[in-house]
N, C-alpha and C positions, 0 to 999 in steps of 0.2 A: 356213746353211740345211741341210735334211734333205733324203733320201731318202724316199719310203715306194716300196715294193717289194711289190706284192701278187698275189694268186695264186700263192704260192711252196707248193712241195710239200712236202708236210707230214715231208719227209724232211729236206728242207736244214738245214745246222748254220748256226752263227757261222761258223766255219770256213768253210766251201764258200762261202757270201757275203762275207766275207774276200777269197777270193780272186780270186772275179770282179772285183767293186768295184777292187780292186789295181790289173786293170790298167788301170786309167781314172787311176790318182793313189794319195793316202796316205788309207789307211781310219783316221779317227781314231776312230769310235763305230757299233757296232750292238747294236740291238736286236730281238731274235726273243720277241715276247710267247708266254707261254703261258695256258689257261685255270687260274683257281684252283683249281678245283675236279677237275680230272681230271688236270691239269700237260701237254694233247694241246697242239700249237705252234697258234698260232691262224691262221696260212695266211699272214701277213703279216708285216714288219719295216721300221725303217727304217735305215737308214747314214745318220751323218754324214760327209764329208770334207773334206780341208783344205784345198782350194779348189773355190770356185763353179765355177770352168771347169771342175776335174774330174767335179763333177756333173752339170753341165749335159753334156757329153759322154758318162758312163756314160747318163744318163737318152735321148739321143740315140739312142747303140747297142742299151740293150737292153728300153727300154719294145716290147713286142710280139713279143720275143724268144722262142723257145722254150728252155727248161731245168727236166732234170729229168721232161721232160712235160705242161709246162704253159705256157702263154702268160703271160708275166711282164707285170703292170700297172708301171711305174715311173714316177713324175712325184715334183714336189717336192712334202713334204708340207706340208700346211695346220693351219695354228696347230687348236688343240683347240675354240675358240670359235667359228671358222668353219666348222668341220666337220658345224656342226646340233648336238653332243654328244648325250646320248642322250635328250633331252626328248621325241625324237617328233614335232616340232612342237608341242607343247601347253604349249611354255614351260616344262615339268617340272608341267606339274599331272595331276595322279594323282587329280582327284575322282572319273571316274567308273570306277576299280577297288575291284573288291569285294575284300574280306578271306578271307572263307569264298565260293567258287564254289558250295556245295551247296545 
C-alpha cells in the first residue's frame, strides 16, 4: 500500500520526506509529482514502505502534523479509479466544452 501525503510545502525535497518517513520503518519509494508545464512540485507525494505497520504508524503520527509550515494531510492512498480521476463527474464527456470561447 501507499502513502499519499498532502499539503506539503512546496519546498520539501525526496530527501527531507526520506527522512521523516525513516523514522516510522524502511522508505522503499517516493514520489513528489511536479507540474509539466512549469516543473513547480505540485504540494503532494506519496511514499511507499516496506511494511503495512510502518504505515499505518507514520500515517498515525503525522496525518495533521505540522511541517515545514503546513498541516500535513497523510492517509493511505486510493487506487486512481477510485479517486473520481479527472472526468468531473461527467464520466469524461466533454460535449458541452467549446473549442473557440470567443
Amino acid at each position: 500500500m501507499t502513502i499519499y501525503v498532502g499539503n506539503l510545502s512546496f519546498q520539501a525535497t525526496e530527501d527531507d520526506l526520506r527522512d521523516v518517513f525513516a523514522e516510522y520503518g524502511e522508505v522503499k519509494r517516493i514520489s513528489l509529482p511536479s507540474d509539466r508545464e512549469t516543473g513547480r512540485k505540485r504540494g503532494f507525494a506519496f511514499v511507499e514502505m516496506a511494511e503495512v505497520a510502518h504505515e499505518d504508524a507514520a500515517i498515525s503520527e503525522l496525518d495533521g502534523a505540522e511541517w515545514l509550515g503546513r498541516e500535513l494531510r497523510v492517509n493511505k492512498a486510493r487506487p486512481r479509479n477510485e479517486s473520481g480521476g479527472g472526468g468531473g463527474g461527467r464520466g469524461g464527456d466533454r460535449s458541452n466544452v467549446t473549442s473557440n470561447p470567443l
